[in-house]
N, C-alpha and C positions, 0 to 999 in steps of 0.2 A: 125878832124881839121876844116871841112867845117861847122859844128855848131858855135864852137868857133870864127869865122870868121864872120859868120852871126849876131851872138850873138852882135859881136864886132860892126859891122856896127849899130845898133838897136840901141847900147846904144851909140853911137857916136851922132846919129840923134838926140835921146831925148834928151840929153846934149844941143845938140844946138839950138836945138828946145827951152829948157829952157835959155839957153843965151839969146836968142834974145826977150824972149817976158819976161823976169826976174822974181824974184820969185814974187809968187802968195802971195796974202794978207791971213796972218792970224787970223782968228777969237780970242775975246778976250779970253783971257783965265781964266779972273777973274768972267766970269759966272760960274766957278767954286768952286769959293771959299768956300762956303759953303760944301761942297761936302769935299773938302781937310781939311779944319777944323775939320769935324767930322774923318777924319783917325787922328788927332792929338789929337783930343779929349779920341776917343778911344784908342788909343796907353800909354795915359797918363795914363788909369787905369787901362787897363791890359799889360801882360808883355809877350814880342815878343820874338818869339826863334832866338837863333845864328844862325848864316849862313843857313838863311832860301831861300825856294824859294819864290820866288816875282810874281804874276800873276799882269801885269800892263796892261793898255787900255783903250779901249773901251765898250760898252755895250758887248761885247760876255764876257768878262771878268765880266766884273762887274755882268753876270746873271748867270756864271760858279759857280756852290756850291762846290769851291774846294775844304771847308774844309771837306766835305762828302764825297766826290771824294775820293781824297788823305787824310785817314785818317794815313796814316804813315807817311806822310812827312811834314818838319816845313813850312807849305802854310804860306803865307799872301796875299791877293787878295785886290788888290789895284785898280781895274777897274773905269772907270768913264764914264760914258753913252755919247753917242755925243762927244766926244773927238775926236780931231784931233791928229796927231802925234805931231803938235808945241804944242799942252797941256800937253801932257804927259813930254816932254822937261822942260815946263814953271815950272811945280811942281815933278820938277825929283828929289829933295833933300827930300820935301814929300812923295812923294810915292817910291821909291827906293830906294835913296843913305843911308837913317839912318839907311834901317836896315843891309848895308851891306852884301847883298845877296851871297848865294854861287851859284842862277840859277836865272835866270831873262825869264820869259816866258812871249812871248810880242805880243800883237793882235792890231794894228791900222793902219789904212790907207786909210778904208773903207769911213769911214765918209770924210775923205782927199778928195778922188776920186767923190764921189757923190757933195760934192760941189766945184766942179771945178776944184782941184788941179793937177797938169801931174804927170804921172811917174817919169821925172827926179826929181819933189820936192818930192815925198814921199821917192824916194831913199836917196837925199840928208838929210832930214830930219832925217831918221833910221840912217847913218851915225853918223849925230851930236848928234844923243841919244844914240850909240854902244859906241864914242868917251869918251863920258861925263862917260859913268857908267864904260869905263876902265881908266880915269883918275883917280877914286875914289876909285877902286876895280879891279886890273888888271887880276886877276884870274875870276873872275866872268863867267858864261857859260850865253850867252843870245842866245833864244831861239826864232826865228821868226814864228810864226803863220801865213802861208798865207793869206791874205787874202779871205775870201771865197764865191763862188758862191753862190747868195740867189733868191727868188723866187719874190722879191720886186723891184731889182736892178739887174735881168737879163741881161737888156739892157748895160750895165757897165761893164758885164762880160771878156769882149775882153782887157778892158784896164788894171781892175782890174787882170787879169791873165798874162798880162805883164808890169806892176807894178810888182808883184811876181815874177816873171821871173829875174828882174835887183836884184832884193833883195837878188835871188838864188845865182845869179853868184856874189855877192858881199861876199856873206857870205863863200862862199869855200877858201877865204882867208886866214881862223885863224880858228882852232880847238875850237876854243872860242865862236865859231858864228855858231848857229847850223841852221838847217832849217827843220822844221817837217811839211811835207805836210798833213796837216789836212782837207785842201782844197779840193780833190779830194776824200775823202769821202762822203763829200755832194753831190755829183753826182750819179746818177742813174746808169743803164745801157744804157739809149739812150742820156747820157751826159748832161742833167736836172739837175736840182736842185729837190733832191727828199721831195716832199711835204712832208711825213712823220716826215722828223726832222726838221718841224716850226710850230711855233707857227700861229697865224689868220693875224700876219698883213704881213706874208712870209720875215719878214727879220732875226727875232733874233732865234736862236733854243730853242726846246722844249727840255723834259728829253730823249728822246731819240734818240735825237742830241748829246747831250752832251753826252749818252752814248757811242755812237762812237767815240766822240772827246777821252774822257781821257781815253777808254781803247787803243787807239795808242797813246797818249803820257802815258801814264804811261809805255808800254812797252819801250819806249825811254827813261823814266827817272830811269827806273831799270835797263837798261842797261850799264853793266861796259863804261866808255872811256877811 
């Protein structure tokens, strides 16, 4: 009771913390375009499986080889590098909603938080991107990706892990909203970001980063609900 308590006070502040100084400005989202055009492009020549899973984001996404990964399951990897979470919002009917997904696995907030954005908007934002993809698909299972500690944006790490934290307690609301902590794999034993799963420039993971990533979500996405 005295978490939940705590918890409560935390996101109370952030809330207000975000009332008073209002949301934070958006980058555009149309330096994307190009980027979303070619998933249109491509979707027009080849032919997308039914209730497929959806990998949308940011660069961890977009560098994920999920169709190698997940060679049994209908993947589509809809990643976009530098993405904010209002980007993924902005082309949520492209990269999401047409293909009517039966799992929505979702990675951003990183890029949110390094350029300036609070917790209370990264929350609010996921919000408005859970709301959107069950207005369209109410069954849909979306899947949050923590955010994850990197060896680039250590300094970040405090905010970024409570950022995750408002995301957690948000998502235990709906059997709909899952929360896979992928997060705390990247950490070592003395709570590091462990060098081994990155790449030279210590933000994006190498293969085997990612080998760690999808063997705990795959055991979540084989797992009956």
């Amino acid at each position: 009771m005295q978490k939940i308590t705590q918890f409560s006070l935390f996101l109370l502040a952030s809330i207000l913390v975000h009332s008073v100084f209002g949301q934070e400005t958006n980058p555009d989202p149309a330096r994307f375009a190009q980027e979303i055009q070619a998933f249109s492009q491509w979707d027009k020549k080849n032919a997308t499986p039914q209730k497929p899973v959806v990998f949308v984001g940011s660069s961890s996404i977009r560098f994920w080889n999920t169709g190698e990964r997940f060679p049994d399951l209908p993947v589509i990897n809809r990643g976009f590098g530098g993405s904010h979470i209002s980007d993924v919002i902005a082309y949520i009917d492209e990269t999401v909603l047409r293909y009517k997904p039966k799992v929505v696995i979702f990675y951003a907030g990183d890029n949110d938080i390094y350029d300036g954005k609070s917790n209370a908007q990264v929350l609010e934002d996921y919000t408005q991107f859970v709301d959107l993809v069950h207005a369209s698909n109410p069954a849909a299972v979306i899947v949050f990706i923590p955010i994850k500690p990197s060896l680039a944006r250590w300094a970040l790490w405090p905010q970024m892990n409570a950022a995750n934290a408002l995301v957690h307690q948000y998502s235990k609301k709906s059997s709909l909203l899952q929360y896979v902590d992928l997060a705390s794999i990247v950490l070592g034993t003395d709570g590091h970001p462990r060098p081994e799963f990155f790449v030279e420039d210590g933000l994006h993971l190498n293969s085997t980063g990612y080998d760690a990533w999808s063997s705990a979500l795959k055991i979540f996405l084989e797992t009956p609900k």
